[in-house]
MARVEX-787412 format. One record per atom (N, C-alpha, C, CB): x, z, y; residue number from 1; residue in three letters; atom name. Coordinates in nm, 2 decimals. Each point is the difference from the previous one (the first is absolute). Last residue first. Glycine has a CB too. Example, Ala and Ser with C-alpha at 12.3 -4.5 7.8 and 13.67 -1.06 7.14 Angstrom:
BEGIN
pt X->1.28&Z->0.71&Y->-0.22&k->2&r->Ser&a->N .
pt X->0.09&Z->0.00&Y->0.11&k->2&r->Ser&a->CA .
pt X->-0.08&Z->0.08&Y->0.11&k->2&r->Ser&a->C .
pt X->0.12&Z->-0.22&Y->-0.06&k->2&r->Ser&a->CB .
pt X->-0.09&Z->0.21&Y->-0.51&k->1&r->Ala&a->N .
pt X->-0.09&Z->0.00&Y->0.12&k->1&r->Ala&a->CA .
pt X->0.09&Z->0.00&Y->0.12&k->1&r->Ala&a->C .
pt X->-0.19&Z->0.12&Y->-0.12&k->1&r->Ala&a->CB .
end
This chain:
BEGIN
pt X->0.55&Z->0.85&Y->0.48&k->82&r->Unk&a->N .
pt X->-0.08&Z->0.14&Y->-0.07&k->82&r->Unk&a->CA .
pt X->-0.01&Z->0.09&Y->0.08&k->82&r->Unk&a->C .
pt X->0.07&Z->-0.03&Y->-0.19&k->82&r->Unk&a->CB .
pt X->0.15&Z->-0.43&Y->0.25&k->81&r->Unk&a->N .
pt X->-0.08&Z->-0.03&Y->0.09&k->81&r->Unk&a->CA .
pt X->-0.10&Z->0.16&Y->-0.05&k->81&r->Unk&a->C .
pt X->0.04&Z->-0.35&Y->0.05&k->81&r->Unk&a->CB .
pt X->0.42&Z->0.14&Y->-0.11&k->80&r->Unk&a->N .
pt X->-0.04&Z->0.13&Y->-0.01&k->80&r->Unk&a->CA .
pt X->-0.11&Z->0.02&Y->0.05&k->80&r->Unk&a->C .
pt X->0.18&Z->0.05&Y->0.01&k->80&r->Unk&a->CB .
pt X->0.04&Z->-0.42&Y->0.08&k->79&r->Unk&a->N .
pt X->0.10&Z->0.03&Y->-0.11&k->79&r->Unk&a->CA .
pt X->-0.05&Z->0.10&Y->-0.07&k->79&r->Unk&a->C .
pt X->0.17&Z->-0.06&Y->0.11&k->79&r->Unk&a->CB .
pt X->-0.39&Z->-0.08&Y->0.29&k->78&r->Unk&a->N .
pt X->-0.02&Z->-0.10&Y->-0.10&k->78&r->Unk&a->CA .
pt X->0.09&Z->0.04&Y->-0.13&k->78&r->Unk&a->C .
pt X->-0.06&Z->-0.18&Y->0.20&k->78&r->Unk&a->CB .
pt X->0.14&Z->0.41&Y->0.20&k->77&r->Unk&a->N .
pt X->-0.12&Z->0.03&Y->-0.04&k->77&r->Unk&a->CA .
pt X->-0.02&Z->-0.07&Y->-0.12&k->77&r->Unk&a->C .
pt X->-0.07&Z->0.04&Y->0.21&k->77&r->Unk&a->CB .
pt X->0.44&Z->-0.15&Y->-0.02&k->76&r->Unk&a->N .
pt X->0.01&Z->0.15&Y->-0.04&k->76&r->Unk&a->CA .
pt X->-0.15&Z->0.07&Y->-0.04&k->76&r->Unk&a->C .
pt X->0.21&Z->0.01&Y->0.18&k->76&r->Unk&a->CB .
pt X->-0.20&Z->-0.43&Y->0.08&k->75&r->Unk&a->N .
pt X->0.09&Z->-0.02&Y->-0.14&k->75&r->Unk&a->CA .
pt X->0.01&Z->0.10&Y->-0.09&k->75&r->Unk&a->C .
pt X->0.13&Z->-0.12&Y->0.10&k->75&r->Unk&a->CB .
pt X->-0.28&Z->0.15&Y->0.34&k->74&r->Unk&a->N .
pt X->-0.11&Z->-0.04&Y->-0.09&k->74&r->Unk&a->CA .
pt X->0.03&Z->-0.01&Y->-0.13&k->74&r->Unk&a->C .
pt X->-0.09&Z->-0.10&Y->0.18&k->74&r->Unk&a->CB .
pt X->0.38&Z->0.25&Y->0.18&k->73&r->Unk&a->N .
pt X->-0.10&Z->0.14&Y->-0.07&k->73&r->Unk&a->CA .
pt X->-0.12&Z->-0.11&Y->-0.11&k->73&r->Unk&a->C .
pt X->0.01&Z->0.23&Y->0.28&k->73&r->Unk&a->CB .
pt X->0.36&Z->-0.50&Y->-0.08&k->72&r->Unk&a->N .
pt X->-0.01&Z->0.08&Y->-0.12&k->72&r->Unk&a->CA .
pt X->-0.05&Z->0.12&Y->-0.07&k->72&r->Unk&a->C .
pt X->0.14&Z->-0.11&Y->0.07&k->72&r->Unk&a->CB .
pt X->-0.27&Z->-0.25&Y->0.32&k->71&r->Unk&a->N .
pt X->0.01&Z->-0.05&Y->-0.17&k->71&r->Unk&a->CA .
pt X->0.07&Z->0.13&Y->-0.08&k->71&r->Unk&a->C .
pt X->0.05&Z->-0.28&Y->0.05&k->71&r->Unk&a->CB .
pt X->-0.40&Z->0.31&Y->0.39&k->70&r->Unk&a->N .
pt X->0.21&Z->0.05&Y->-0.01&k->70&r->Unk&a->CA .
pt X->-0.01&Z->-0.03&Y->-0.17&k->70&r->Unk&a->C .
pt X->0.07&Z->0.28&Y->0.21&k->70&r->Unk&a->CB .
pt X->-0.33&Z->-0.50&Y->0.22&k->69&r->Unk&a->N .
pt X->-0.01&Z->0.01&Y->-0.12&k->69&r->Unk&a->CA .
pt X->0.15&Z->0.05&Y->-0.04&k->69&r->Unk&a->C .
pt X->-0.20&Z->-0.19&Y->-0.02&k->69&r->Unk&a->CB .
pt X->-0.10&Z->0.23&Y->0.49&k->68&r->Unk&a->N .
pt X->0.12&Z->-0.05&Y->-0.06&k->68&r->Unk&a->CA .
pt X->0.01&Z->-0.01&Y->-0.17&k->68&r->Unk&a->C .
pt X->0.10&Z->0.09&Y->0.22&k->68&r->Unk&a->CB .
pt X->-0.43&Z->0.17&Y->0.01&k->67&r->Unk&a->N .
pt X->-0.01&Z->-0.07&Y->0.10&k->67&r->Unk&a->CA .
pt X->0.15&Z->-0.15&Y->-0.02&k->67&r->Unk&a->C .
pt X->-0.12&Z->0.27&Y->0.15&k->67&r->Unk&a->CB .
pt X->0.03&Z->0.17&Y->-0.49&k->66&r->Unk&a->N .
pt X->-0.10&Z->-0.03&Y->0.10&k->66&r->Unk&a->CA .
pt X->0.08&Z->-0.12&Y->0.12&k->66&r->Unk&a->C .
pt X->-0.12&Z->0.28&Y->-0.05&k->66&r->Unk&a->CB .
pt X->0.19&Z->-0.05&Y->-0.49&k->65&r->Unk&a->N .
pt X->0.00&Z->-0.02&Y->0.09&k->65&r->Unk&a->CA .
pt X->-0.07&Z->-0.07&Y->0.04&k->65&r->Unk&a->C .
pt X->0.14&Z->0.06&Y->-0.03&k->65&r->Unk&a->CB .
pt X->-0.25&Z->0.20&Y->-0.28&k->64&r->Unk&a->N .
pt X->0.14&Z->-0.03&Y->-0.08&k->64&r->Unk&a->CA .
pt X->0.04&Z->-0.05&Y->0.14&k->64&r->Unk&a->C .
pt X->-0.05&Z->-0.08&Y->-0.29&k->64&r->Unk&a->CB .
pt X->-0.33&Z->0.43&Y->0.21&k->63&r->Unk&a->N .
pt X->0.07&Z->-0.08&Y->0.08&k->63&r->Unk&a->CA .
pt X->0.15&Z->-0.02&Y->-0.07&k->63&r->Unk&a->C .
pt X->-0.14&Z->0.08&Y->0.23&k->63&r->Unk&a->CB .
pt X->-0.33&Z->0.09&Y->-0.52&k->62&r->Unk&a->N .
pt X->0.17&Z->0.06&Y->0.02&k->62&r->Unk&a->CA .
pt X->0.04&Z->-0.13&Y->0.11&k->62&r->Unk&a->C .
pt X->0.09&Z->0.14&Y->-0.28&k->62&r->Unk&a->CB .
pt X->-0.47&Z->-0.10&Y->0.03&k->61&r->Unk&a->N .
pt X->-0.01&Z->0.02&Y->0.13&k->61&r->Unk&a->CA .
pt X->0.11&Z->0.04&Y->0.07&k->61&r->Unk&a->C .
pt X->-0.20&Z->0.04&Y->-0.04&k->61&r->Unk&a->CB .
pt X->0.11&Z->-0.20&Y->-0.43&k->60&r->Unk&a->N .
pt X->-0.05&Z->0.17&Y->0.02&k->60&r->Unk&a->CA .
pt X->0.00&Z->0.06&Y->0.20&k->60&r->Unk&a->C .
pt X->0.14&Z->0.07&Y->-0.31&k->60&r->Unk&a->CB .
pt X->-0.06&Z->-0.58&Y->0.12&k->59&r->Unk&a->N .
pt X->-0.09&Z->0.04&Y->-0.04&k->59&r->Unk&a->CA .
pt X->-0.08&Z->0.18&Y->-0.02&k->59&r->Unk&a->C .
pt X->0.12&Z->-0.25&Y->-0.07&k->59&r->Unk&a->CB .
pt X->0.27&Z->0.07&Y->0.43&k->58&r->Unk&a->N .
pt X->-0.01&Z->-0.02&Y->-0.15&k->58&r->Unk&a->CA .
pt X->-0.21&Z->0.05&Y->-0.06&k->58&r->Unk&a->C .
pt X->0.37&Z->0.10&Y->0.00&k->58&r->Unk&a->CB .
pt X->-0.15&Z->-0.36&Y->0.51&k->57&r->Unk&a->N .
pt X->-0.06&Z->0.11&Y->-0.09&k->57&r->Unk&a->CA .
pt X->0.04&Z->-0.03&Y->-0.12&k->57&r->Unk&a->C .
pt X->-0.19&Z->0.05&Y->0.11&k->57&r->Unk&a->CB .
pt X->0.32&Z->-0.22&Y->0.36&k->56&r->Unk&a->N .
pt X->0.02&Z->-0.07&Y->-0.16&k->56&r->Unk&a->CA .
pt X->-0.03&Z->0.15&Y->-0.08&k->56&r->Unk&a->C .
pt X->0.24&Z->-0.23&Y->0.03&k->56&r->Unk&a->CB .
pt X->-0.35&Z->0.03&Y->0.53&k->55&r->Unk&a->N .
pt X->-0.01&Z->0.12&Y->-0.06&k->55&r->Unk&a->CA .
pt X->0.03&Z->-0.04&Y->-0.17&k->55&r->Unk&a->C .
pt X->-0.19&Z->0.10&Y->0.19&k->55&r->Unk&a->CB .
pt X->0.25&Z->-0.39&Y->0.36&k->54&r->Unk&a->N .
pt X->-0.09&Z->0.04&Y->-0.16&k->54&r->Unk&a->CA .
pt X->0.08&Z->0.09&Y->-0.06&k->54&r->Unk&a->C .
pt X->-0.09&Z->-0.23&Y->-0.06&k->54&r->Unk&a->CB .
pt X->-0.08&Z->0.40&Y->0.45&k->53&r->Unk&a->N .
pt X->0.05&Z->-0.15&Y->-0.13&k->53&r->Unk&a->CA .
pt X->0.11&Z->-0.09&Y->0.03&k->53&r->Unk&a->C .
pt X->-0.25&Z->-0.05&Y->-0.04&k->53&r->Unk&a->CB .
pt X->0.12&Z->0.52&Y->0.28&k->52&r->Unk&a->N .
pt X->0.12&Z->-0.01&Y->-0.06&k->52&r->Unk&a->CA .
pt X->-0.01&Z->-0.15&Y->-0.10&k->52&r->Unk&a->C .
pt X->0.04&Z->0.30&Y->0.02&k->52&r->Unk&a->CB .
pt X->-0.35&Z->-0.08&Y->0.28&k->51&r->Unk&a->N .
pt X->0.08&Z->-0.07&Y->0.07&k->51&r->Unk&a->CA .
pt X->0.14&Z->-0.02&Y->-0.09&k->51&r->Unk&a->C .
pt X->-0.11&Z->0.09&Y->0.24&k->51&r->Unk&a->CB .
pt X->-0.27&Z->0.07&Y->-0.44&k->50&r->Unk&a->N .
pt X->-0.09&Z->-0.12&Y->0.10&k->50&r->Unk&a->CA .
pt X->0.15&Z->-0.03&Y->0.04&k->50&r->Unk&a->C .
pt X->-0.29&Z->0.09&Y->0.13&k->50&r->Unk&a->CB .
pt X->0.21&Z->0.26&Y->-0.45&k->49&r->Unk&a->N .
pt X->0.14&Z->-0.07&Y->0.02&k->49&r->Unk&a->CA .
pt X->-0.07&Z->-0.17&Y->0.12&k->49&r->Unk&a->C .
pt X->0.16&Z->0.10&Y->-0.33&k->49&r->Unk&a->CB .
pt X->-0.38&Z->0.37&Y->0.25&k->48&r->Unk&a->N .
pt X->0.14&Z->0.00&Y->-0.05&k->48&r->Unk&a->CA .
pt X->0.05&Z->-0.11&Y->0.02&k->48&r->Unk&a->C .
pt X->-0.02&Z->0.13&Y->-0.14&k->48&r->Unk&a->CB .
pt X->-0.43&Z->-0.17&Y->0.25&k->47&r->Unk&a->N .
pt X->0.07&Z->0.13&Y->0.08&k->47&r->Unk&a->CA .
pt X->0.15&Z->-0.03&Y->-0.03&k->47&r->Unk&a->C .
pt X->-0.22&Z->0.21&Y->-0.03&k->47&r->Unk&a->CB .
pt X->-0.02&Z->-0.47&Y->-0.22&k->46&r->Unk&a->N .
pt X->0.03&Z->-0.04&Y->0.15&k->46&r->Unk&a->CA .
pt X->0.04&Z->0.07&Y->0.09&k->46&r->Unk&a->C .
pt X->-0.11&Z->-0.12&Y->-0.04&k->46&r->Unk&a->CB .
pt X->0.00&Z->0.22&Y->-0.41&k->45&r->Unk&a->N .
pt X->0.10&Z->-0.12&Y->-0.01&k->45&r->Unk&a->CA .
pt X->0.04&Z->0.00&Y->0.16&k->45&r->Unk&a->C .
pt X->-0.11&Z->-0.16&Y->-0.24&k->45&r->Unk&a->CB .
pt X->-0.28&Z->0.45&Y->0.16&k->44&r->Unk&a->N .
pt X->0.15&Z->0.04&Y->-0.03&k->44&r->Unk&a->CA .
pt X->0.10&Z->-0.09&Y->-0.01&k->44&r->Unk&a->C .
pt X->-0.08&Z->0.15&Y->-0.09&k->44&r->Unk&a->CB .
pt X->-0.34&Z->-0.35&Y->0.16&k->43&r->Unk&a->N .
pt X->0.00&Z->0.11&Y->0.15&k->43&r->Unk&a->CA .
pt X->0.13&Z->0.05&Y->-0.04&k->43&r->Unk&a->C .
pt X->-0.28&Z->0.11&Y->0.06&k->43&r->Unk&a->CB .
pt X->0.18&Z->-0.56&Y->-0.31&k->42&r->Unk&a->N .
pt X->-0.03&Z->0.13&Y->0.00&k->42&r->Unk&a->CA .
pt X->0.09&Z->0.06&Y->0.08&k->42&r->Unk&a->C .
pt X->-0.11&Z->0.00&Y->-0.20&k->42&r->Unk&a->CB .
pt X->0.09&Z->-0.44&Y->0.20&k->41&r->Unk&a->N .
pt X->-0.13&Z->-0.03&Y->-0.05&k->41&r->Unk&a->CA .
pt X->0.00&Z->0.17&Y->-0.02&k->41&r->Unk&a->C .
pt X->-0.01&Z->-0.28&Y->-0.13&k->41&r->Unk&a->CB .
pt X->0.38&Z->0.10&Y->0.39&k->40&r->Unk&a->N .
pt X->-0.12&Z->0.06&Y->0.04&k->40&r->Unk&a->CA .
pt X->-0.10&Z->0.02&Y->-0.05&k->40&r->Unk&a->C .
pt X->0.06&Z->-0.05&Y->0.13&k->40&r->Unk&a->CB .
pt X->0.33&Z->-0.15&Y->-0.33&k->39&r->Unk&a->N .
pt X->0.05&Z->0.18&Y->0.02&k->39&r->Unk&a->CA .
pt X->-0.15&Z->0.06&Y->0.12&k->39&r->Unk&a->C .
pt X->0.39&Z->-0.05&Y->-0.01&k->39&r->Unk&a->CB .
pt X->-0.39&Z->-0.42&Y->-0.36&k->38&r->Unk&a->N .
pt X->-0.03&Z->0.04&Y->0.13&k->38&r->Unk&a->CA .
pt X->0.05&Z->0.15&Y->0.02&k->38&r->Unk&a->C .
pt X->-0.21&Z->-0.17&Y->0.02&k->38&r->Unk&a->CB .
pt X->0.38&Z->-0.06&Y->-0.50&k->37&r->Unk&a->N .
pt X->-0.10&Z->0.09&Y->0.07&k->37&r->Unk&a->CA .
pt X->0.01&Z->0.01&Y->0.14&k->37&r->Unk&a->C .
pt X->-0.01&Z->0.11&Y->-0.18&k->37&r->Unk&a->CB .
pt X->0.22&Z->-0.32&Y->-0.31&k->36&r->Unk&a->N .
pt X->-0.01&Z->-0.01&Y->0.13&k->36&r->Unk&a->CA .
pt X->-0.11&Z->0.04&Y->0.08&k->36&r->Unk&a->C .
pt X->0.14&Z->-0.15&Y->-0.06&k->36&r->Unk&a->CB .
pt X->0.21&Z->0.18&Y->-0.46&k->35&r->Unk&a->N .
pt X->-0.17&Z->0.01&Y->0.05&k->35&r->Unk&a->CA .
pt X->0.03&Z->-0.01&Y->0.19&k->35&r->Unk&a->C .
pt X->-0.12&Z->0.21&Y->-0.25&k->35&r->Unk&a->CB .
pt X->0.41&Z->-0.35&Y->-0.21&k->34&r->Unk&a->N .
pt X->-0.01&Z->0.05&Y->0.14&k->34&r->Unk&a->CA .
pt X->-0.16&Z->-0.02&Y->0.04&k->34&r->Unk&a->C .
pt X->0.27&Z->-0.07&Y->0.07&k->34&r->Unk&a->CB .
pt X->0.09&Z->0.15&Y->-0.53&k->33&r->Unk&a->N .
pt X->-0.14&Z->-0.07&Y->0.03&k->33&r->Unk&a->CA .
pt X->-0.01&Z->0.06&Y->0.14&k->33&r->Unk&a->C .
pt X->-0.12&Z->-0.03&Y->-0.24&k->33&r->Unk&a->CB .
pt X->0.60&Z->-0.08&Y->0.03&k->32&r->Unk&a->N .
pt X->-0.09&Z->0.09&Y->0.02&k->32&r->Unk&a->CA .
pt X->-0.10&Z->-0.06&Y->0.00&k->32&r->Unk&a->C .
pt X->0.11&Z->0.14&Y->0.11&k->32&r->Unk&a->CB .
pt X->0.24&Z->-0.39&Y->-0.23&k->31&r->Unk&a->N .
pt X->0.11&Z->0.12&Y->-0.01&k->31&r->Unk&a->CA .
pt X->-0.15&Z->0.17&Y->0.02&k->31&r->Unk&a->C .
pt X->0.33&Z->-0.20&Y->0.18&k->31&r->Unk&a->CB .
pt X->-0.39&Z->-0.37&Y->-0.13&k->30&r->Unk&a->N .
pt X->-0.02&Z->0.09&Y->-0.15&k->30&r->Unk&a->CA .
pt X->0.05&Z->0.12&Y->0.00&k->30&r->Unk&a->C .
pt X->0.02&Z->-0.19&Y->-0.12&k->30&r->Unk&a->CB .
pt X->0.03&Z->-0.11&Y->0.48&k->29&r->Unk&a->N .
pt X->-0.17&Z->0.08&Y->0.03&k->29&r->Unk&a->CA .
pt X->0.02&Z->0.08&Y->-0.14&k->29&r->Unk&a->C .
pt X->-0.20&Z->-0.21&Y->0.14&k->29&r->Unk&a->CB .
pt X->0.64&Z->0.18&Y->0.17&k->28&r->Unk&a->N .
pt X->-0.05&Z->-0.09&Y->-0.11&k->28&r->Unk&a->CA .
pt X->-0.20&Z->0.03&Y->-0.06&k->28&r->Unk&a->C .
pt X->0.33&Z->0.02&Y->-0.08&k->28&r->Unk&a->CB .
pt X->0.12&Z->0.17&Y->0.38&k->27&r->Unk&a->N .
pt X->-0.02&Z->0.05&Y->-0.13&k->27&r->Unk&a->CA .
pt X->-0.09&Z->-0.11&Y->-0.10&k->27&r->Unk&a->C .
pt X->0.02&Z->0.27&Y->0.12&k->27&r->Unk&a->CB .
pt X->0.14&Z->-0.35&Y->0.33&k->26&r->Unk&a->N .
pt X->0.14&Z->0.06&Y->-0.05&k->26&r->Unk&a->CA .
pt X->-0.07&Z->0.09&Y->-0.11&k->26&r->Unk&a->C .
pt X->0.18&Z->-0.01&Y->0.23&k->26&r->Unk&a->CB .
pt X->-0.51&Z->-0.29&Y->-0.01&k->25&r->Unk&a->N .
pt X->0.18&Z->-0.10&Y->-0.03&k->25&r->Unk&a->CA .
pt X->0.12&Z->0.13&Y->-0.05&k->25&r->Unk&a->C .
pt X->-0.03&Z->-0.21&Y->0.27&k->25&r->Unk&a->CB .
pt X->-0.41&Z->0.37&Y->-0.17&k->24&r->Unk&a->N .
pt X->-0.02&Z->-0.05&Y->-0.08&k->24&r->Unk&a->CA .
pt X->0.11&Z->-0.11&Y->-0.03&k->24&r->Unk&a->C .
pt X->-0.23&Z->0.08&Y->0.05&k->24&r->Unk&a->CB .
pt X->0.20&Z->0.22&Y->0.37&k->23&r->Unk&a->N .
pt X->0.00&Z->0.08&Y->-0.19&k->23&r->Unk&a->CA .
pt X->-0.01&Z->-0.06&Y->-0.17&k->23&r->Unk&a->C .
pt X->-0.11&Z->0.15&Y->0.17&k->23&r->Unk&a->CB .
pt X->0.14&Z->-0.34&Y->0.32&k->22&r->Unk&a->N .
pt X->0.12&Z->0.05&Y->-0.07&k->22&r->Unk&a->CA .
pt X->-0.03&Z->0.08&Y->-0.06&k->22&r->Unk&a->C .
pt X->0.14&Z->-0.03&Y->0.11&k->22&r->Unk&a->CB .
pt X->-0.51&Z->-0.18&Y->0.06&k->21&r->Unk&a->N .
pt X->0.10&Z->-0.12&Y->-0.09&k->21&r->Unk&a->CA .
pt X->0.12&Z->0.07&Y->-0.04&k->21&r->Unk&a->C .
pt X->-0.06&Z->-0.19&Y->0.14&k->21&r->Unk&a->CB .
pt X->-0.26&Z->0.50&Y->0.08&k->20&r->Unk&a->N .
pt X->-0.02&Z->-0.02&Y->-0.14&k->20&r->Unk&a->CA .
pt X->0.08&Z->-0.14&Y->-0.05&k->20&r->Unk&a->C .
pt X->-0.24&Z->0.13&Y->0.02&k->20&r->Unk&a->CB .
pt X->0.32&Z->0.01&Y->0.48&k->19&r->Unk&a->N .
pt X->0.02&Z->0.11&Y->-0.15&k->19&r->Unk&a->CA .
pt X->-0.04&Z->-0.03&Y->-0.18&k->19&r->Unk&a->C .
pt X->-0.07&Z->0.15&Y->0.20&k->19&r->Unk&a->CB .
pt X->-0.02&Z->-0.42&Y->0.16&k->18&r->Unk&a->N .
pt X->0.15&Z->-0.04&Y->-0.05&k->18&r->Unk&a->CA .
pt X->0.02&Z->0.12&Y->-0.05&k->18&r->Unk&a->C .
pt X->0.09&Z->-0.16&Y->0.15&k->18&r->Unk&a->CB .
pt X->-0.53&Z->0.14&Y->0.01&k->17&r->Unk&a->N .
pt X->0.03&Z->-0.11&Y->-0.12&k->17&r->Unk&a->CA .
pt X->0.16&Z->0.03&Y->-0.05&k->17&r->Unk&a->C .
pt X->-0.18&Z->-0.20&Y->0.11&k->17&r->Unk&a->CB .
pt X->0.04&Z->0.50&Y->0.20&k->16&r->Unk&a->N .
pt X->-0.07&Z->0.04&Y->-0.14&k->16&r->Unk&a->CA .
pt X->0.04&Z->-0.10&Y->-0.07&k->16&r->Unk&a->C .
pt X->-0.19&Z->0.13&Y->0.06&k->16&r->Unk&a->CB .
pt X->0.30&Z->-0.20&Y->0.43&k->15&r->Unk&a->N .
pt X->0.09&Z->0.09&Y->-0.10&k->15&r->Unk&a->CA .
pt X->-0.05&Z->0.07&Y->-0.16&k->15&r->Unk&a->C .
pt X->0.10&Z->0.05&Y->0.25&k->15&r->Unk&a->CB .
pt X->-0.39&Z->-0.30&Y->0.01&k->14&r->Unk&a->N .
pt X->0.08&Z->-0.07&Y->-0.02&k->14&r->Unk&a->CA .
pt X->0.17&Z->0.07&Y->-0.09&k->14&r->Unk&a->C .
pt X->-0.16&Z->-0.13&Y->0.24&k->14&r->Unk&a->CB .
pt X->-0.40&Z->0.17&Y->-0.19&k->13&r->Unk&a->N .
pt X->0.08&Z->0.07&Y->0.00&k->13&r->Unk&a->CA .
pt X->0.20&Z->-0.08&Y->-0.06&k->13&r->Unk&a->C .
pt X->-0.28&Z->0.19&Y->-0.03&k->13&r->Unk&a->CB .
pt X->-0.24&Z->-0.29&Y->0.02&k->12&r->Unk&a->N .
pt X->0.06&Z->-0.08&Y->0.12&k->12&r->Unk&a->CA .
pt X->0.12&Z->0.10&Y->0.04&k->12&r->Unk&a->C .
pt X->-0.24&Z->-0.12&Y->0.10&k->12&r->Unk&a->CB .
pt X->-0.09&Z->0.43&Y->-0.37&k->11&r->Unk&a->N .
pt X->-0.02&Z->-0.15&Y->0.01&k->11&r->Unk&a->CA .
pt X->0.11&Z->-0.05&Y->0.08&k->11&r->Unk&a->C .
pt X->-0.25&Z->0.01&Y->-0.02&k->11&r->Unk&a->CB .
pt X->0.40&Z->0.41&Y->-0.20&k->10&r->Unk&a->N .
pt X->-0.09&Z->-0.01&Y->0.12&k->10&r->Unk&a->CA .
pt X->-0.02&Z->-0.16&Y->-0.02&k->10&r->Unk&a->C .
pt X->0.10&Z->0.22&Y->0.18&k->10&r->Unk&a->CB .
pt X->0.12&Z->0.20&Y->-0.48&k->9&r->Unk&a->N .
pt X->0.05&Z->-0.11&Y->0.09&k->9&r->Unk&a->CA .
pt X->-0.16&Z->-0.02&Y->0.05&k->9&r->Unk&a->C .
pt X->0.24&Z->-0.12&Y->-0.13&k->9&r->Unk&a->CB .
pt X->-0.01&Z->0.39&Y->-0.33&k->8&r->Unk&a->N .
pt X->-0.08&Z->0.06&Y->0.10&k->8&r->Unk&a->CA .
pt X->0.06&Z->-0.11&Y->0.16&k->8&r->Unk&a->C .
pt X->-0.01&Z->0.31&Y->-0.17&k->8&r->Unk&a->CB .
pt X->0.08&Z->-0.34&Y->-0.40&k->7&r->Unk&a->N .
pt X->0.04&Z->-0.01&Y->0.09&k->7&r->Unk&a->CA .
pt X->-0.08&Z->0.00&Y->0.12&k->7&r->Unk&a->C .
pt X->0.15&Z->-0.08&Y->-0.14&k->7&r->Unk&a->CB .
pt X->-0.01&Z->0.27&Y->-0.36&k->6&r->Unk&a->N .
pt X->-0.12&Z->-0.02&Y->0.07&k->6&r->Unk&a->CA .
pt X->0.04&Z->-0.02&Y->0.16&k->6&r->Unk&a->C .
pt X->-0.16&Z->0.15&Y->-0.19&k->6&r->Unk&a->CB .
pt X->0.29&Z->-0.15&Y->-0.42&k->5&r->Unk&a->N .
pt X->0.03&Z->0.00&Y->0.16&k->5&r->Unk&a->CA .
pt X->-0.10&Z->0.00&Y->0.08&k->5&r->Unk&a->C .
pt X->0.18&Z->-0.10&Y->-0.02&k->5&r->Unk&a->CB .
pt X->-0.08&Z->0.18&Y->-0.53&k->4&r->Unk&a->N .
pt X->-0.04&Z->-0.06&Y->0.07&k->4&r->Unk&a->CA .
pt X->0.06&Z->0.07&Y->0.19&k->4&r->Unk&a->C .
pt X->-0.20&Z->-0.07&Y->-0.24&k->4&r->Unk&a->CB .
pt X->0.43&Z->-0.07&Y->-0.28&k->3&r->Unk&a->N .
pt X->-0.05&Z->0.12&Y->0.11&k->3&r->Unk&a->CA .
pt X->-0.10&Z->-0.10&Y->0.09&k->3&r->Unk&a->C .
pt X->0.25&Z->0.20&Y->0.02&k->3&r->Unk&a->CB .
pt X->-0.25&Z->-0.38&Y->-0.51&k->2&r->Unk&a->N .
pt X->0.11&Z->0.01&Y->0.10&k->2&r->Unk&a->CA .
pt X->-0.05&Z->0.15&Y->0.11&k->2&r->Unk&a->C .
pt X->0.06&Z->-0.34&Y->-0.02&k->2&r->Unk&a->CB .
pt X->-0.10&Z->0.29&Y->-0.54&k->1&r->Unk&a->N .
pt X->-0.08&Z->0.00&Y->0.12&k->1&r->Unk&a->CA .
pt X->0.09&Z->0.00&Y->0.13&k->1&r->Unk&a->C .
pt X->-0.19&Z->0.12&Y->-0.13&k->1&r->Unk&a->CB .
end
């Protein structure tokens, strides 16, 4: 079962797209399953991180990183994703 992810961004969100092209050129779609979610569709997503997208959640809500993609806390996740 791959890990899953959850990536917290905004429609027309320009630094959200190139966040998600570099998450997906330096691991690849097969490495996780990514889920993608509006951070305003709920009142706590948007309190916490409105100004911080995009947002790379683990499936237990653990911030892997925010606004930049840091490949090796994600790598380090993915190795260990328990």
């Amino acid at each position: 079962m791959k890990p899953r992810l959850l990536l917290l961004s905004r429609p027309e969100c320009e630094l959200c797209e190139d966040f998600e092209f570099a998450l997906m050129t330096e691991f690849g779609a097969s490495a996780f399953e990514l889920e993608r979610a509006d951070v305003d569709s709920r009142p706590d997503w948007q309190t916490r991180y409105g100004l911080k997208i995009p947002v790379l959640l683990t499936a237990a809500g653990e911030v892997l990183c925010s606004v930049r993609l840091d490949a090796e806390a994600v790598a380090d996740f993915l190795k260990n994703p328990g």
